[in-house]
N, C-alpha and C positions, 0 to 999 in steps of 0.2 A: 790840687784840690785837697784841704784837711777834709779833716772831720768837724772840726771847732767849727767850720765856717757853713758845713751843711748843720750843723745843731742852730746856728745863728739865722740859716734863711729858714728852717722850719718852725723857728720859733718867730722869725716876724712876721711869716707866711700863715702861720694858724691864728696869731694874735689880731693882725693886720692893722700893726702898729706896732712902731719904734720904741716910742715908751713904755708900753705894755713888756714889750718882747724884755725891752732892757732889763726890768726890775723883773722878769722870771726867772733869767741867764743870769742876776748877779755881774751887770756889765755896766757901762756907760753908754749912751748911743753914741756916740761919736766909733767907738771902739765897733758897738755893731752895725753902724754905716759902713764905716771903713774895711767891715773884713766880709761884707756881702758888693762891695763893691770890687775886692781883688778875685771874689771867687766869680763875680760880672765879666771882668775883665779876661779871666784865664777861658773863661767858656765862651768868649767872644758877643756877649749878648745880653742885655739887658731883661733880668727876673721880676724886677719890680716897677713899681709904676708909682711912684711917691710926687705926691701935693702938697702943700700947705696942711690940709686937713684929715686927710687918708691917702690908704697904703692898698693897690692892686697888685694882683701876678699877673703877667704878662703871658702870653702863649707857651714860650719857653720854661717861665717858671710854671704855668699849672702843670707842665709836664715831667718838668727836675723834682716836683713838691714827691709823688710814690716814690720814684727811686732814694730821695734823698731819706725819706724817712726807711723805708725798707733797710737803707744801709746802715744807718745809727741803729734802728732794733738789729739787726745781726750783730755790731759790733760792740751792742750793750750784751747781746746774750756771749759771745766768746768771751767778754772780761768776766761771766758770771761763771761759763763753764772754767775758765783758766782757775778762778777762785776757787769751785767747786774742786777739781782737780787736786790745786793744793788743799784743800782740806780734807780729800778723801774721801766727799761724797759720792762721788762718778769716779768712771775711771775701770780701766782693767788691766790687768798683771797676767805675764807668762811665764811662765817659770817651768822651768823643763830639768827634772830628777832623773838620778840613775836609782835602780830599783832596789840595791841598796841602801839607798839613804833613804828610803822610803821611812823608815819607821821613824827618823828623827825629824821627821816634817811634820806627823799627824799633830801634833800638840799645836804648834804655831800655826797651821791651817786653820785648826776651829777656834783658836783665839782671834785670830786675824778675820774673820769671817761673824765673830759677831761684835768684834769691835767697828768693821768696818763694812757693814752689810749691804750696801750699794756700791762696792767695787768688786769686779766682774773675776774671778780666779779661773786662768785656763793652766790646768797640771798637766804637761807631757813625758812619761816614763819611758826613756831609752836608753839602748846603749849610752857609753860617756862618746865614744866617735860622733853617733850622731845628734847626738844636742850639741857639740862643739859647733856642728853643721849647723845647726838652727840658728845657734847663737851665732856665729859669723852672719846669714843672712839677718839676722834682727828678727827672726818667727819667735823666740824668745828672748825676756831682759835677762835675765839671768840663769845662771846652771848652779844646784847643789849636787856636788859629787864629790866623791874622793882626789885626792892629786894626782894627777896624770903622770907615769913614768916616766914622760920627756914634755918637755915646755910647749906648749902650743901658743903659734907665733900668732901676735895681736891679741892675747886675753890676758888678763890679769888674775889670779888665783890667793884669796884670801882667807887664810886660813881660819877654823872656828873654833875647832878642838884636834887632839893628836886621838890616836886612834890605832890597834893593836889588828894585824893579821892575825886572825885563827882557827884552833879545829872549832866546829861547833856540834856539839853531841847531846842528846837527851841525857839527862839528871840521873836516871841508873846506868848509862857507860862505864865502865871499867874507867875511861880516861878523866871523866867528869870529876876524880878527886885529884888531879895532876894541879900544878900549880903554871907546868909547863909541857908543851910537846914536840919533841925531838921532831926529823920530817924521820928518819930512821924507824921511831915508833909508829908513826902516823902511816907506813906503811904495811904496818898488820895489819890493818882494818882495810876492808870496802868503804870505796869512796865514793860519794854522789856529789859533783862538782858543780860550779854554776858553768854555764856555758863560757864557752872561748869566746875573746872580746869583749864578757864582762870585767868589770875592776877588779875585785877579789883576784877571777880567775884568771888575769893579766898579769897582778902585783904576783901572784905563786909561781905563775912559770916563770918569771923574772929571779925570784928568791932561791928555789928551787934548783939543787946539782944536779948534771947532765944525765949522771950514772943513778939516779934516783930514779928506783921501779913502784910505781904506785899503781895499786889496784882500783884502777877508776872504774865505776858499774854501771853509772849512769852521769850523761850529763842536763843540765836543764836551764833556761835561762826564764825562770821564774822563781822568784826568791821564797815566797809564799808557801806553793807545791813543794820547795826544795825544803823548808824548813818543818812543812808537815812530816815529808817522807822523814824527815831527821826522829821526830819525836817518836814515832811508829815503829821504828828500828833500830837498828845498831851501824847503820851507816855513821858514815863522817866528812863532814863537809867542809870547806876554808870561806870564811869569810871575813869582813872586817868586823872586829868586837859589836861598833854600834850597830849592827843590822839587826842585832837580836834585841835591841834597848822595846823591854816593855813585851815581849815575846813569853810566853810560859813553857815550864817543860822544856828548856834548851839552853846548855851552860857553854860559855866561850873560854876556851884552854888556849892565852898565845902561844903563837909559833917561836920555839925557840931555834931562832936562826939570826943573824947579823941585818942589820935598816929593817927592822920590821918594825915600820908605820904606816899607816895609811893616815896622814891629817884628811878633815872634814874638812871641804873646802866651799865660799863660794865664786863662780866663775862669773865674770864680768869681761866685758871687750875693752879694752885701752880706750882712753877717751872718748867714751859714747856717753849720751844722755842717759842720765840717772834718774826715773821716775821718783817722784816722791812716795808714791805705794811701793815701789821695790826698798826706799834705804828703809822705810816705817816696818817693814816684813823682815828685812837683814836682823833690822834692832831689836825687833822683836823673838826673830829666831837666835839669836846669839844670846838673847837671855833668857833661853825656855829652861824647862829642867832638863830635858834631854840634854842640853849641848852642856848641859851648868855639870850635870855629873858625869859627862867625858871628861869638861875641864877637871875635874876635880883630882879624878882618878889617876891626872896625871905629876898632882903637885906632891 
């Protein structure tokens, strides 16, 4: 059974006539004989009741006439939502951030939000472990985070801008006029870290020598609290450069240590379906100014 051939018996079925029907379909009658006759044939039974002069439904067809029409209006409305879809009228996005990259999303959210105001944005802020999770199950299309210190198998990771580990200090710090910070100096000071398992706080104990005594005072796995406490005192925190993009009162000192980079990445699964609202958000986020003056910083 098509489709073509249930648009054919409801069109001769509301007309009740061949000729009528023909010239509303753009057909021939011969052509819509012939294709309400194969869908006759396939249903073992005869729909119509044709004369010389007029065109009756028979049992079977008054009964086929709601389904058949029920099924062309569902399958006029999915070409309409598929359209809709691609156009980005409808539709919803998941997208699951590590809390670091929180600050270089804000820009692209609200452009994306009133460029595209009928698509649905759900944001999930977690560790980068578990958005990986999410993203393995498909709860989210994509992850922005940092690059993962070892490859994680089945994703693809697309880099957006390079990106500097560092101290991050309020604007009167003693360190806030350095250009760079030893981890040697970065030991004077109280430290308030993000928690273990965040990115930053992953990429440091990775960078970080064994024999290296740091005074950690507090740890916290909120970036926000962590970079208020920052401005408030004289602590010092490591994170990556972009965490502070658009942040007041807080200067990024990199780390002078050997691979200190963190690229801004987006994380995607190997051959999965690519929504059209996710590549419209990628392209959009890779030209905001946030990512433009990572790029920049680094040419």
């Amino acid at each position: 059974m098509e489709l073509r051939q249930l648009r054919y018996f409801v069109g001769v079925a509301e007309a009740l006539s061949f000729s009528e029907a023909a010239k509303s379909l753009c057909v021939t009658q011969s052509t819509l004989s012939q294709q309400i006759k194969q869908l006759e044939g396939e249903l073992g039974t005869p729909l119509l009741v044709r004369t010389s002069h007029s065109v009756d439904l028979t049992e079977p067809g008054k009964e086929l006439l709601p389904y058949a029409k029920k099924t062309i209006y569902e399958a006029d409305m999915c070409m309409e939502r598929i359209a809709d879809l691609n156009n980005l009228s409808v539709g919803s996005l998941n997208i699951g951030v590590t809390y670091s990259f929180s600050p270089i999303l804000t820009e692209t959210l609200i452009s994306f939000m009133k460029m595209y105001p009928k698509v649905r944005l759900n944001i999930f802020y977690k560790p980068m472990a578990e958005l990986m999770d999410l993203l393995r199950e498909r709860e989210v299309d994509f992850v922005l985070a940092f690059k993962p210190t070892h490859t994680v198998e089945g994703v693809e990771s697309h880099i957006l801008f390079q990106n500097n580990l560092s101290a991050i200090v309020n604007t009167y710090h003693s360190l806030a006029e350095l250009e760079k910070v030893s981890l040697s100096e970065l030991s004077r000071f109280d430290l308030a870290l993000p928690s273990k398992g965040l990115q930053a706080r992953n990429a440091f104990e990775t960078l970080r020598r064994p024999d290296d005594n740091f005074r950690v005072r507090i740890e916290l796995n909120e970036v926000n609290i962590l970079l208020k406490l920052i401005r408030q005192t004289q602590f010092v925190t490591v994170l990556a450069e972009a965490s502070i993009h658009d942040e007041p009162g807080v200067k990024a000192i990199p780390l002078d240590i050997p691979d200190n980079e963190m690229a801004g990445c987006v994380h995607i699964l190997k051959d999965s379906y690519r929504k059209r609202s996710m590549k419209e958000f990628i392209r959009m986020l890779s030209e905001s100014l946030a990512v433009k003056e990572r790029q920049n910083a680094w040419i």
